[in-house]
LOMARDO-631325 format. One record per atom (N, C-alpha, C): x, y, z. Coordinates in steps of 0.05 Angstrom, whole numbers, plus 5000, padded with zeros to 4 digits. Layout:
LOMARDO-631325
XYZ...
end
This chain:
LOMARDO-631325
449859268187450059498168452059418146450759438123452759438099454159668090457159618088458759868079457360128064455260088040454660348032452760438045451060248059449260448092451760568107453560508102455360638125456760898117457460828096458461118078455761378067453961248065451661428064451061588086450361458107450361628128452861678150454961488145456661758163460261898149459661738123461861888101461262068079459362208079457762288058458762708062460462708059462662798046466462828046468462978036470362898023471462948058470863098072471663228094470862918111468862888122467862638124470162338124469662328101471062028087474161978100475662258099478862328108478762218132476562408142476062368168476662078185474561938172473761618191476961528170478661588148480561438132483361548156483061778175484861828189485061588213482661508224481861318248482161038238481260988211481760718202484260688206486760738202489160708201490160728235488360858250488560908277486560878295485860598296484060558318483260648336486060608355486560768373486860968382486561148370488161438368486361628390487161808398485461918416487362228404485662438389486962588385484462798372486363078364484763288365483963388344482363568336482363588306484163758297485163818304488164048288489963878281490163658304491963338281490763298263488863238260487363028240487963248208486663558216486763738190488963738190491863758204494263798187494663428182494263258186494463028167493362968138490663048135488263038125489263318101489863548112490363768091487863918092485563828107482664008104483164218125481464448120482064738134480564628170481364668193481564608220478164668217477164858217473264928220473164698210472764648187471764358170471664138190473964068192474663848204472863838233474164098249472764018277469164018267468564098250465164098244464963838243465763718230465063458214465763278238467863278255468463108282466563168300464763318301463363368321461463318306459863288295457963138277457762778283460062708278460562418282460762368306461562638323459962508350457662458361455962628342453262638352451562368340453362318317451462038302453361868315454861788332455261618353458361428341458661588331461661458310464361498324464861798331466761808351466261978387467861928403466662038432468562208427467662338449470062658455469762678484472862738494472662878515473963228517473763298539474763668541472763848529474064118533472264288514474264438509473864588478475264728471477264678444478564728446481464688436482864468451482664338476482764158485481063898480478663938471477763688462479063448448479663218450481362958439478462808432479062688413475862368396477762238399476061988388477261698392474061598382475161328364472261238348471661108380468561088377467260978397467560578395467260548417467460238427465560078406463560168401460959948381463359858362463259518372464359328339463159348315461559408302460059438281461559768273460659948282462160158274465260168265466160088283469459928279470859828261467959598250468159458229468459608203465559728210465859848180468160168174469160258198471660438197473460328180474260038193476159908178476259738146474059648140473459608108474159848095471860078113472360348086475760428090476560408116479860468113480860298089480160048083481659818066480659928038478660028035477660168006480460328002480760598021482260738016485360578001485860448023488060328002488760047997486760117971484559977944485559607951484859557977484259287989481059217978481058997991477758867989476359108001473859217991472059278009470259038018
end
């Protein structure tokens, strides 16, 4: 997959982009969406919409329910990959 297949379908909007630009910087991260919106600055609905979206197109997993739910980008290297270019866009590295 080439970066703008990747931004077309799973950055394709501003809520979105923050989103996977929160995980790029944090691979690892296993956290909830009330972190991510008070990092990010987008209103908490938004955010958890848009994270639960990207779980469904297979970008990030979730576990719990609720207000307890934590993501974490999923294991596929290719996805990974392209988290981390578009992270390096963000700050204005090579894409």
């Amino acid at each position: 997959m080439d970066l703008l297949t990747f931004v077309r379908y799973f950055a394709n909007s501003p809520v979105r982009r923050d989103v996977i630009a929160y995980f790029a910087h944090r691979l690892e991260a296993v956290t909830t969406a009330r972190d991510v919106a008070l990092r990010t600055g987008h209103r908490l609905q938004a955010v958890q919409d848009e994270m639960d979206d990207l779980v469904l197109l297979g970008l990030l997993e979730v576990e719990g329910k609720g207000e307890e739910r934590r993501y974490r980008l999923a294991e596929d290297a290719c996805l990974r990959r392209m988290v981390q270019r578009l992270g390096n866009c963000y700050r204005d590295e090579e894409c």
